[in-house]
C-alpha positions in Angstrom: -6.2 0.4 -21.1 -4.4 -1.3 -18.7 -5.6 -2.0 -15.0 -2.7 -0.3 -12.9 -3.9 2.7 -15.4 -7.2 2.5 -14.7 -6.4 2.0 -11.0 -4.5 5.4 -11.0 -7.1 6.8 -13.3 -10.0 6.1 -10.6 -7.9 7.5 -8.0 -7.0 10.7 -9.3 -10.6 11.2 -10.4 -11.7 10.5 -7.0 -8.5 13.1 -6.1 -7.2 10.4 -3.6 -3.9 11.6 -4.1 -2.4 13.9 -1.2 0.3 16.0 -3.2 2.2 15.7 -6.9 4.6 13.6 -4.9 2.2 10.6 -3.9 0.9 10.8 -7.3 4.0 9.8 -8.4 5.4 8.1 -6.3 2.3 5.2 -6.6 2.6 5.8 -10.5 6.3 4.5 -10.1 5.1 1.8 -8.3 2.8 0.3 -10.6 4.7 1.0 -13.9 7.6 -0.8 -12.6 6.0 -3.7 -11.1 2.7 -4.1 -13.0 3.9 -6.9 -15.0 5.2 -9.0 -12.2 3.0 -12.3 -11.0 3.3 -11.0 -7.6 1.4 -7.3 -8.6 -2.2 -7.9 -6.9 -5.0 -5.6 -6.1 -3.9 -5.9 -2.6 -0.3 -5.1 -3.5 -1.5 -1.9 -5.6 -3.5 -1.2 -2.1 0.1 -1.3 -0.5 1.3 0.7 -3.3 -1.0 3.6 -2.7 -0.3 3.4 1.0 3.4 3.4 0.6 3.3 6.3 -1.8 2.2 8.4 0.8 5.8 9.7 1.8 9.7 9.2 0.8 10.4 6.9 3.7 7.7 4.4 3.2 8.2 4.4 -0.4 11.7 3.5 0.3 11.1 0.7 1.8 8.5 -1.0 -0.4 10.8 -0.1 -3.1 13.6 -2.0 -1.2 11.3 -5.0 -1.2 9.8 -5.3 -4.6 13.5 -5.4 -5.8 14.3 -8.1 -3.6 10.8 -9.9 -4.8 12.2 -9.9 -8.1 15.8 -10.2 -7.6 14.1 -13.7 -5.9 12.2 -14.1 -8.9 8.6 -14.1 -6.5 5.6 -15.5 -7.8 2.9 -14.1 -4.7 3.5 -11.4 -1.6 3.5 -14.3 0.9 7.3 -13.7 1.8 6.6 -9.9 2.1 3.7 -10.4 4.0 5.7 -12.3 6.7 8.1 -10.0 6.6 5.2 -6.8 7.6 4.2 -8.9 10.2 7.4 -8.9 11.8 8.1 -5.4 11.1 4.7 -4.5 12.6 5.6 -6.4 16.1 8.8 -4.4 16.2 7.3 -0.8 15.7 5.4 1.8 17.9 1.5 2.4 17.3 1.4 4.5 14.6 4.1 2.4 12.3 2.1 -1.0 13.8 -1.4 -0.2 12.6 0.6 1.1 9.4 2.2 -2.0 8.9 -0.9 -3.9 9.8 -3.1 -2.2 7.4 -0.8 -3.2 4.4 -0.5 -6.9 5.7 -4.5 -7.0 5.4 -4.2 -5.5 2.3 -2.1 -8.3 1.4 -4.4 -10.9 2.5 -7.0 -9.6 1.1 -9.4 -9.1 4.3 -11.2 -6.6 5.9 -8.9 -4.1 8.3 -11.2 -1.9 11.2 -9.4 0.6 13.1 -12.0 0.8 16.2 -11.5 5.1 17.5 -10.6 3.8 20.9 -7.0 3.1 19.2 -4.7 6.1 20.0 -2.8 7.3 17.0 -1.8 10.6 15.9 -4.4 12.2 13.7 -2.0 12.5 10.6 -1.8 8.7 11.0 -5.7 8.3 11.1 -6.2 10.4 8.1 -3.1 8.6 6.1 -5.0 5.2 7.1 -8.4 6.3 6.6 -7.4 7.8 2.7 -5.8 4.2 2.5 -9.1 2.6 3.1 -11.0 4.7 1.4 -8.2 4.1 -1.6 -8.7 0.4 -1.3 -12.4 0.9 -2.2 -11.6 2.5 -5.0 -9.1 -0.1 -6.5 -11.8 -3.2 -5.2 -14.2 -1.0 -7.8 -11.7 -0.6 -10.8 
């Protein structure tokens, strides 16, 4: 069995997955793009994250085409780019964006409770972390 499988596998056991739609959506994601030399745990972490709705899904989407319409070889280029888009975005989106840039560089992301963001945002970030466990474990 392949990794991304067992990676969805582990998740779905653990019943990380908000609705049929994310479930799908991050199954999309990692069929397409498993085979590419930029696919990374910390990618698959981004994955999971931008499953969570059509919008975000979207846009990483968007991205991974361009990554291999470029013919990519690592997520350094995208994770410039989600620094930039994080500057340019309101607290929710930023800590969003922020998450998946630590994701990308593989280090530890704290979200102190002093930080005012909507709950749905908390939870999406919090299942996010909890996801990245998970995919550190498979």
């Amino acid at each position: 069995m392949k990794w991304k499988d067992k990676c969805f596998d582990a998740l779905d056991a653990a019943g990380m997955f908000e609705n049929s739609g994310h479930r799908t959506r991050f199954k999309e994601l990692t069929d397409c793009y498993c085979n590419y030399p930029f696919f990374t745990r910390g990618l698959c972490k981004c994955m999971y994250l931008s499953a969570w709705d059509e919008e975000h899904f979207c846009i990483l989407l968007g991205t991974l085409a361009d990554m291999t319409a470029g013919r990519e070889q690592d997520t350094d280029e995208m994770r410039s780019k989600g620094e930039c888009i994080a500057e340019e975005q309101g607290s929710d989106e930023y800590y969003a964006y922020e998450l998946s840039v630590s994701f990308l560089d593989g280090r530890h992301f704290h979200l102190d409770d002093s930080v005012e963001l909507s709950p749905e945002m908390r939870h999406i970030i919090s299942r996010a972390l909890k996801a990245a466990e998970i995919i550190d474990q498979v």
